[in-house]
N, C-alpha and C positions, 0 to 999 in steps of 0.2 A: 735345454739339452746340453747333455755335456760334451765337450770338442773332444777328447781320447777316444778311441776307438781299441780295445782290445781283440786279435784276432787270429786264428791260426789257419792256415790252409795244407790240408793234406792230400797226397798223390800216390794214386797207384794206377798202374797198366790200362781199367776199365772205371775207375771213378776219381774225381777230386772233387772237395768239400771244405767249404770252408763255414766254419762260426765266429760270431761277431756278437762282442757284447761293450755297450757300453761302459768308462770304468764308473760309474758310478753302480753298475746291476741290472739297469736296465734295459731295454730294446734288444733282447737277443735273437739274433737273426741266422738262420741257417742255409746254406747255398750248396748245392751239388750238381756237377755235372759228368753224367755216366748214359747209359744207354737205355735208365731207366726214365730219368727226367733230365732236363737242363735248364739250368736256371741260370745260365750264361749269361743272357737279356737284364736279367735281377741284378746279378754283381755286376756286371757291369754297369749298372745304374747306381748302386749301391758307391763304388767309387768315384763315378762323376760326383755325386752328391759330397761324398767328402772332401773331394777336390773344391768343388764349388764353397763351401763353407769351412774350408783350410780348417779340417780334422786333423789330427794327429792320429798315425796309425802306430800303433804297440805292439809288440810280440818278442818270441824268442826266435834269434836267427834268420829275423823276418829277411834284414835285408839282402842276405846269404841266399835264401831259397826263395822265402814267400814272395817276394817283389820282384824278381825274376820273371817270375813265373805271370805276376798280376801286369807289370810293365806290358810283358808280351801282347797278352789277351787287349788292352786299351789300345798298344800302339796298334792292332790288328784290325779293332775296331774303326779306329781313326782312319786306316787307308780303305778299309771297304766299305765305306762312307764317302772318302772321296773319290774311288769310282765307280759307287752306283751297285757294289755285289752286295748280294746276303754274303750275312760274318758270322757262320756258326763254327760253334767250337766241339770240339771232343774232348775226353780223356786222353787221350794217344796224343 
């Protein structure tokens, strides 16, 4: 497995989406959460696991928006974890 992680995550009012590909080409993985599906549970596994195996995340601008946005959702995770609530997320 390669450590890079290529990735973009996009946002609007009722869906965000992110795709993820390894930089070698491999393993592309696709994540949405909107009203249709949520796959919140997914990415956010998806980065424990890179966390866990110190992945390198890649993108344009990532750190400006996409990790913003990815910080939130983990650190939101973390606290309704430690007290005990479901941690669902939205678009909104």
């Amino acid at each position: 497995m390669t450590r890079d992680v290529i990735f973009d995550l996009e946002t609007y009012p009722s869906v965000i989406t992110m795709c993820t590909v390894d930089s070698d080409g491999g393993n592309v993985l696709e994540f949405e959460i909107s009203n249709r599906k949520n796959d919140s549970e997914r990415f956010l596994e998806f980065f424990r696991d890179c966390i866990r195996n110190k992945r390198r995340m890649v993108g344009f601008n990532n750190r400006s928006f996409d990790y913003t946005i990815i910080h939130y959702m983990i650190e939101k995770a973390k606290s309704c974890r430690l007290t005990g609530e479901k941690c669902a997320f939205t678009a909104k």
